[in-house]
N, C-alpha and C positions, 0 to 999 in steps of 0.2 A: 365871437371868433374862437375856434377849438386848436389851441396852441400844444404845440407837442414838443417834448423835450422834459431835463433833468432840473430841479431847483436845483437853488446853491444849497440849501441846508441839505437835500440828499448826496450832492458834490462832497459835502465840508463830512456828513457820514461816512462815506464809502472812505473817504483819504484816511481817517480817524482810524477807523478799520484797519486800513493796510499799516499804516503804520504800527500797531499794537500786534499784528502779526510778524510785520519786522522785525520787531526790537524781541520779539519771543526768537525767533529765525535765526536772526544771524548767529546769537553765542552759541547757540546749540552746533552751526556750521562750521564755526571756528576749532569746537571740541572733535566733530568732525575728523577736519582734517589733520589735526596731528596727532590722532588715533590712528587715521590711515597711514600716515606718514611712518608710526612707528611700529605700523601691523609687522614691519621687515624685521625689528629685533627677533621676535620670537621663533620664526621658523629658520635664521640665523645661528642662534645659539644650541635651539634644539636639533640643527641635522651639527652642529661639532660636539655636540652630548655623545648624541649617538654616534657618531665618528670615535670618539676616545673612548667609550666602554668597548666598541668592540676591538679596540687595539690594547685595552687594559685584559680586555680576555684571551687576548691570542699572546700578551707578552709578560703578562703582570709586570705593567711598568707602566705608569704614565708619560706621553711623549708629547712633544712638542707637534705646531700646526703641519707643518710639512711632512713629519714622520707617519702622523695617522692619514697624512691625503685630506688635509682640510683646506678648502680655498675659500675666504670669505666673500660676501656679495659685491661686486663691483668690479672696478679697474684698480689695483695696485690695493686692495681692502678697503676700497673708498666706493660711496653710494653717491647722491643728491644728497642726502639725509645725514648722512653717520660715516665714521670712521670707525674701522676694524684694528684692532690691535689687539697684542694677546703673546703669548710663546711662541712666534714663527717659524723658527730655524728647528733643526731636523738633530732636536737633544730629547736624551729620554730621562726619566728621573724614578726614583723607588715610589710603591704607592703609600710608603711610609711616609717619605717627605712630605708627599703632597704635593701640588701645585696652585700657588695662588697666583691670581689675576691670568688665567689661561687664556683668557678669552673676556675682552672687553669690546663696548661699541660709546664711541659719543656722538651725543647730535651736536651735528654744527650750526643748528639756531635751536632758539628758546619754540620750545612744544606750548605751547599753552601754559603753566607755570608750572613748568621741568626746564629748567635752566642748559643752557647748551654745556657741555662737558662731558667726561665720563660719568654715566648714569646708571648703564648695566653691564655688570662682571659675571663674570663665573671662575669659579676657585675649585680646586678636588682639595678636599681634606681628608687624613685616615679618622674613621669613626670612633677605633678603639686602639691599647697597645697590641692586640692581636690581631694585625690586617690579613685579609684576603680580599678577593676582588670584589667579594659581595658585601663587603661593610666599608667600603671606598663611597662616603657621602659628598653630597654637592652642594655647596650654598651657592645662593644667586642673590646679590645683594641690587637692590634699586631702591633709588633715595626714593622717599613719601610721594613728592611732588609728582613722580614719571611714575609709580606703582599703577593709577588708574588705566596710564597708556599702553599696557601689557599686562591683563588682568590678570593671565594664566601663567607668567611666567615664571613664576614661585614654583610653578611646578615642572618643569621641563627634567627628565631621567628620572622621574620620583616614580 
């Protein structure tokens, strides 16, 4: 008699299989997603970069969010994702002072291991005692854990 059909031992292989591609799959997926999740910091921070130098060059002064016309992503600075926070109000300051914490964003859950809180800032500091607008540097600080999840963002106004 000419019997057609799967054994079990090729059944118990193929399942063997899928699951060893599973268990490859999912963490990679997971990494995934709060990569995408946090693809939004960077073009965030980068268009209030470039919002503030070009108001640093029409006033030599650093301002506040509303002064140079910056709105951050969402409804009231808030995403799915993140909260915006930062100099809101429509103050302007010497480029000598400086401005730290201009522009902050925290997730509101844990990324992968980036812990939910404030994660990425941005600060204008004067570079020397003799400022003008072109030695007006920017740090961008992001803890270790969240650095992976915005590879580029060390560099945003550089």
């Amino acid at each position: 008699m000419n019997k057609k059909g799967f054994t079990l031992i090729e059944l118990m292989v193929v399942v063997v299989i899928i699951g060893i591609l599973a268990a490859v799959a999912v963490p990679k997926l997971f990494g995934m997603i709060a990569k995408s999740k946090a693809s939004e910091v960077g073009p965030a921070a980068g268009t209030y970069v470039k919002m503030q130098q070009a108001y640093m060059l029409e006033n030599n002064e650093l301002g506040g969010w509303a002064l140079v016309g910056y709105k951050a992503p969402g409804v009231n600075n808030i995403t799915s994702n993140f909260t915006y926070s930062g100099v809101t109000e429509s103050s302007s300051v010497a480029i000598t002072a400086g401005l730290a914490n201009a522009w902050a964003a925290s997730n509101k859950v844990t990324l992968n291991d980036c812990a939910s809180g404030t994660n990425w800032t941005v600060s204008f500091t004067a570079a020397s005692s003799a400022v003008d607008v072109g030695s007006v540097g920017l740090n961008n600080v992001v803890t270790d854990n969240c650095r992976a999840l915005t590879p580029n963002f060390e560099n945003i106004g550089k």
